[in-house]
C-alpha positions as CSV (number, residue, x, y, z in Angstrom):
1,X,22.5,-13.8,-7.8
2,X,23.6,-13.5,-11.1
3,X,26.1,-15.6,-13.3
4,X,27.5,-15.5,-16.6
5,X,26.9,-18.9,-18.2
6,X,30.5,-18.4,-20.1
7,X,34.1,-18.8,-18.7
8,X,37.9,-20.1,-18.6
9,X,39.6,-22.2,-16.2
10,X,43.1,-24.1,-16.0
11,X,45.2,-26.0,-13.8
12,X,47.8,-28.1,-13.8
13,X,49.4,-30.4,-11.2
14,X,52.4,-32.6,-10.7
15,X,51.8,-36.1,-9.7
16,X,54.7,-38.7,-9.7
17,X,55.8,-38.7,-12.9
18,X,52.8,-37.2,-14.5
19,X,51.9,-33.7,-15.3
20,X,47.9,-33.6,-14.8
21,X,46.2,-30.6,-16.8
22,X,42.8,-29.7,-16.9
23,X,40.9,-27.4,-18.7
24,X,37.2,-26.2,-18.8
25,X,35.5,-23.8,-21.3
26,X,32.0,-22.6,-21.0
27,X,29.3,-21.2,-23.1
28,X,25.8,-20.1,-23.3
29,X,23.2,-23.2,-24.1
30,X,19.8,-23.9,-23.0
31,X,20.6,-27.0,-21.3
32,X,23.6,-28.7,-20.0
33,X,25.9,-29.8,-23.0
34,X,28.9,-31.9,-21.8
35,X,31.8,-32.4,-24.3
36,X,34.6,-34.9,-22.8
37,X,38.0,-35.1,-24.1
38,X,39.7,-37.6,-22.4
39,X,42.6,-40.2,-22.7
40,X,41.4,-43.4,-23.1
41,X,42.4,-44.7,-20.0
42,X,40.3,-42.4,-17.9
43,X,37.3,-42.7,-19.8
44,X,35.9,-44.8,-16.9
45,X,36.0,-41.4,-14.9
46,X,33.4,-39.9,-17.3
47,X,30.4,-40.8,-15.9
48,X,31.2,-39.5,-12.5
49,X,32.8,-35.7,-14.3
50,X,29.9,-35.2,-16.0
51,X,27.3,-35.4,-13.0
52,X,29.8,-33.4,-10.8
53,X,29.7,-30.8,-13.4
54,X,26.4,-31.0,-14.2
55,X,25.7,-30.3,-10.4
56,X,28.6,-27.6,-10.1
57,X,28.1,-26.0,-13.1
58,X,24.0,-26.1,-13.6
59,X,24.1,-25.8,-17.8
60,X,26.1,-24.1,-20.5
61,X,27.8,-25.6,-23.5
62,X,30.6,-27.2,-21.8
63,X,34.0,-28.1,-23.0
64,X,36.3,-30.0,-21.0
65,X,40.2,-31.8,-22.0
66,X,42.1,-33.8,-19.6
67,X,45.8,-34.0,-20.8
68,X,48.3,-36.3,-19.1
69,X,51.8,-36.0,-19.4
70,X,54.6,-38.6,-18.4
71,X,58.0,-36.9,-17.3
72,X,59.4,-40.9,-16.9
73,X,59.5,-43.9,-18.8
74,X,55.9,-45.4,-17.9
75,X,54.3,-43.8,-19.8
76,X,51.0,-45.8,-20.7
77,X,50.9,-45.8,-24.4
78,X,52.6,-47.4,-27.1
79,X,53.1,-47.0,-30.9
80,X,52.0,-49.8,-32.6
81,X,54.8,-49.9,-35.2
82,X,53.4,-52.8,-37.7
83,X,50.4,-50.7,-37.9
84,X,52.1,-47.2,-38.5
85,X,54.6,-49.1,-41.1
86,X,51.7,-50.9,-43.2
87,X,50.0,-46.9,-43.3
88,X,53.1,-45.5,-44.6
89,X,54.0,-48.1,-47.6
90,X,50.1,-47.4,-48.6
91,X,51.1,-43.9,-48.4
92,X,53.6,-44.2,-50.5
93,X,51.6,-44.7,-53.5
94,X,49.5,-41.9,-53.6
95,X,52.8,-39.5,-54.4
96,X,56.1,-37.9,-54.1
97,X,56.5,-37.8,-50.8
98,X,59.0,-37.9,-47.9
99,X,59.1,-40.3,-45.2
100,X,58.7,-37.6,-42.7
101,X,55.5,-36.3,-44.2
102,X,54.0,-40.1,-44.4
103,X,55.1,-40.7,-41.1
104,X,53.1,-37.5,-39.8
105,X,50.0,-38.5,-41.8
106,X,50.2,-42.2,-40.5
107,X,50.3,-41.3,-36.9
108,X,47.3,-39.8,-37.3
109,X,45.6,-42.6,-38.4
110,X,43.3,-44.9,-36.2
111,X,45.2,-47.5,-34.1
112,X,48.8,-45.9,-34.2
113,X,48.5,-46.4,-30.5
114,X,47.8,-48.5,-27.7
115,X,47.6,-48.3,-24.6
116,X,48.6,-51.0,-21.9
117,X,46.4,-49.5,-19.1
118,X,42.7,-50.2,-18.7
119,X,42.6,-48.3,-15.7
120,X,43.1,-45.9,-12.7
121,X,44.2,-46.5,-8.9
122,X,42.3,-44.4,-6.1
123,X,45.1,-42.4,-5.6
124,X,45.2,-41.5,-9.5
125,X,41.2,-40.9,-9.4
126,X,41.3,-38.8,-6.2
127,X,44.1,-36.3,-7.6
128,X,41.9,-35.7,-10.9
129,X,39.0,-35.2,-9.1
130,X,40.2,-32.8,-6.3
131,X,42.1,-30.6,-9.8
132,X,38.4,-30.8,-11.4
133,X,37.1,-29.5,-8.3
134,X,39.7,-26.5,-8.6
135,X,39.2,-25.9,-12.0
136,X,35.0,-26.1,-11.5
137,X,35.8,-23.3,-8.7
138,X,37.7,-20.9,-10.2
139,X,35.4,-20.5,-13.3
140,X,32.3,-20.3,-11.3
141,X,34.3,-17.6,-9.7
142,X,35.0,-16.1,-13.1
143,X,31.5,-16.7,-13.8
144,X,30.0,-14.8,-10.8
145,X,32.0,-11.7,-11.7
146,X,31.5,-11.7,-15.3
147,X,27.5,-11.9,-13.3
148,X,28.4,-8.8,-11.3
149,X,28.1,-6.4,-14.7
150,X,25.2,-8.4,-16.1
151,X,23.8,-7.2,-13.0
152,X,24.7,-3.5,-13.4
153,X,23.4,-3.4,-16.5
154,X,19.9,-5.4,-15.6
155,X,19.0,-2.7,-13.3
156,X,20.3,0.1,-15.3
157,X,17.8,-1.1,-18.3
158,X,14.9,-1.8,-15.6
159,X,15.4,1.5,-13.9
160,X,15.3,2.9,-17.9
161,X,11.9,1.3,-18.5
162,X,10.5,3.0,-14.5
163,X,11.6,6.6,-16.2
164,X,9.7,5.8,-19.0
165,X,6.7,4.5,-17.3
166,X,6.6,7.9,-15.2
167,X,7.1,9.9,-18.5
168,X,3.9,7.4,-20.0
169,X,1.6,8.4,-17.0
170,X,2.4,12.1,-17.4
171,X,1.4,12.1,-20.6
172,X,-1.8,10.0,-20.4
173,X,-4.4,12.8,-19.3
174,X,-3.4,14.9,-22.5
175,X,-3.6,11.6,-24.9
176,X,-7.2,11.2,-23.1
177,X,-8.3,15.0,-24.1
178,X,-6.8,14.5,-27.6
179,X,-8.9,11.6,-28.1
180,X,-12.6,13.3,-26.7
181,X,-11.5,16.2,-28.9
182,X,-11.3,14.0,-32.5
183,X,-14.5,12.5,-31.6
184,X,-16.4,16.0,-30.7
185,X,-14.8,17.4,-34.0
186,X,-15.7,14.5,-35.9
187,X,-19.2,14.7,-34.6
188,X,-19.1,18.3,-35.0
189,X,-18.1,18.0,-39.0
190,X,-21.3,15.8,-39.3
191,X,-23.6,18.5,-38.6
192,X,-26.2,16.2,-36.7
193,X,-28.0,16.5,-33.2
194,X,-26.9,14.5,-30.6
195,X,-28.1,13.2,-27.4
196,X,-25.3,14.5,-25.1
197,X,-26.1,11.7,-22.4
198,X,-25.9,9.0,-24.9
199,X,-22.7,11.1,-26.1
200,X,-20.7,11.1,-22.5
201,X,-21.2,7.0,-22.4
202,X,-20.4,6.2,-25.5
203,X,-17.1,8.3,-25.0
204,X,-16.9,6.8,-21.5
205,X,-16.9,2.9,-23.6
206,X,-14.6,4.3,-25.9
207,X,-11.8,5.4,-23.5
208,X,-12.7,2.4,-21.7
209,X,-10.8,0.5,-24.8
210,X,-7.5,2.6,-24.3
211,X,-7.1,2.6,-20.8
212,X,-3.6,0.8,-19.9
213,X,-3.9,1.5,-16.1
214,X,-4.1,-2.3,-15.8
215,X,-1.2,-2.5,-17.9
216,X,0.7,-0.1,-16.2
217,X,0.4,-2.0,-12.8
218,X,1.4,-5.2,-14.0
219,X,4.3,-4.1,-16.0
220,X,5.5,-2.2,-12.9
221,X,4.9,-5.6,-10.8
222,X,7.2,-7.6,-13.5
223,X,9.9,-5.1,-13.1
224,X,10.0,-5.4,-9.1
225,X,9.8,-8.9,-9.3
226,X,12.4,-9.0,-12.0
227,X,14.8,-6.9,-9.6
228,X,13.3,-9.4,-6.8
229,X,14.4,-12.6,-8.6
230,X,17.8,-11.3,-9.8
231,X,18.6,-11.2,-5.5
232,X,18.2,-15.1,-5.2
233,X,21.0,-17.6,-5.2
234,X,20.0,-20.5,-7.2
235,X,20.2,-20.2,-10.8
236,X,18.0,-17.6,-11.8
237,X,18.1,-16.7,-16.2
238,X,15.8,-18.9,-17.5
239,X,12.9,-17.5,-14.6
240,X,13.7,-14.0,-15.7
241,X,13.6,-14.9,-19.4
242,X,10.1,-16.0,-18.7
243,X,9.2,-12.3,-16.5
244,X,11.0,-10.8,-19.9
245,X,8.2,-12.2,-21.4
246,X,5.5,-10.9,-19.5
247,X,7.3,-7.5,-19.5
248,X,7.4,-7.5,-23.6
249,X,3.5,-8.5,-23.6
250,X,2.6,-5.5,-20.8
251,X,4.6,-3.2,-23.1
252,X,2.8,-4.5,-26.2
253,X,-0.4,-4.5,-25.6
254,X,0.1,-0.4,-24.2
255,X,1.5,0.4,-27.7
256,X,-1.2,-1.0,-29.3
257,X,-3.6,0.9,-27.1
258,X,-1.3,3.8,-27.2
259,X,-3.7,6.1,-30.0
260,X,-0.6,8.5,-29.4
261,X,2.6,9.9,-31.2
262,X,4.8,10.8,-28.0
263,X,3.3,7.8,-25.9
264,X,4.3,5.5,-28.6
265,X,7.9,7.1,-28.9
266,X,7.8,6.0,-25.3
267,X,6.8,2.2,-25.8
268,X,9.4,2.0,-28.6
269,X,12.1,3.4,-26.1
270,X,10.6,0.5,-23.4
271,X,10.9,-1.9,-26.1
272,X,14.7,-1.2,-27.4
273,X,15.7,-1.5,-23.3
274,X,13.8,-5.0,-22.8
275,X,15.6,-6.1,-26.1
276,X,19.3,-5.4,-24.7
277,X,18.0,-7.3,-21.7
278,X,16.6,-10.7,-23.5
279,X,19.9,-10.5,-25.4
280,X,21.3,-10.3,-22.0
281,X,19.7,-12.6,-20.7
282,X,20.8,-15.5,-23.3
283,X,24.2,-15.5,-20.9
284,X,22.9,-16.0,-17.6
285,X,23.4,-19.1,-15.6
């Protein structure tokens, strides 16, 4: 199955007196990149959010910002007003300005606040949790469509590369003739006797080097196992970045064997699809 690596999600809930909002972002990354932003006193939740998105979510570069808002009066932090004060007359030095302006700048300055709770009661913990779990669900949702035209456009770029693989075997047998025919005429421009049995197995060697029939089989093996692997469930880009790779050496190693205008054409046409599909491929889960 087949999953974008990027997505959106957002929810919010109402808890007591608190407005709980969580929000995820996701990108494309090789590995899974976690970036927490959290208020202070939840931090001791972080461990446990990062392994349930690392299990949920499998890799991506991962944003995540858990914003709590108090409706009441208990609200857990506090401005520290000596500290904010003793910012703003150092402020005050530096310029003409108004106490609004040095008041803005000195609340964004380290310390401003405090907070007088270290931590979280179960009931607290479970109702971030069971949002995280929402939020994880609905973008792996979002990420399983986005998955859907990845899909679509997988097998439309494989079943590009079969046609020309078909058009490539057609055109083989008269590549084959062309090549026996320079080497007569260049044997015949030499106006010299030769042994016509040593003649027929030293062409035989030399077609020998430009046969691709291997090639040919195990490029069209990659592309049914490519179509094969995109059917599983579990994760599945970086395993068909690696059959890309076997697919881009197969089609090499033809066009370097191709001794042929039109078959080359062909492997340059192979070449531009597999290229759309690695550059695909760099967004799947």
């Amino acid at each position: 199955m087949i999953m974008s690596m990027t997505g959106y999600g957002k929810k919010e809930t109402q808890w007591e007196d608190k407005r709980i909002s969580i929000e995820i972002r996701a990108l494309n990354s090789k590995n899974a990149d976690v970036n927490l932003r959290t208020p202070s006193y939840t931090r001791e939740l972080d461990t446990e959010i990062r392994k349930r998105i690392a299990a949920k979510m499998n890799r991506g570069k991962i944003d995540l910002n858990i914003h709590i808002e108090f409706n009441g009066q208990n609200a857990p932090t506090k401005i520290n007003t000596q500290i904010v004060k003793s910012y703003m007359d150092q402020l005050e030095v530096f310029g003409d300005t108004t106490l609004s302006e040095r008041l803005a700048l000195a609340m964004r300055l380290p310390d401003t606040l405090n907070s007088d709770r270290d931590s979280l009661n179960d009931e607290e913990k479970k109702v971030i949790f069971e949002l995280l779990d929402t939020v994880i669900k609905d973008i792996n949702s979002y990420r399983a469509d986005e998955g859907k035209s990845l899909e679509k456009d997988f097998i439309l770029r494989i079943d590009l590369i079969e046609s020309h693989l078909e058009a490539l075997k057609k055109i083989e047998p008269e590549r084959n003739q062309k090549i026996e025919l320079k080497l007569r005429e260049a044997l015949a421009d030499l106006k010299i006797e030769i042994d016509a049995n040593r003649f027929e197995q030293e062409l035989i060697f030399y077609l020998e080097k430009f046969d691709i029939t291997e090639e040919k089989v195990r490029l069209k093996n990659h592309l049914d196992y490519f179509k094969k692997i995109m059917k599983s469930e579990a994760p599945v880009g970086k395993k068909l970045g690696f059959i890309a790779q076997e697919l881009g050496r197969e089609i090499n190693t033809i066009g370097s064997k191709a001794n042929h205008s039109e078959l080359q054409k062909i492997v340059v046409q192979m070449k531009d699809e597999l290229e759309k599909i690695k550059e695909q491929l760099l967004n799947v889960l």
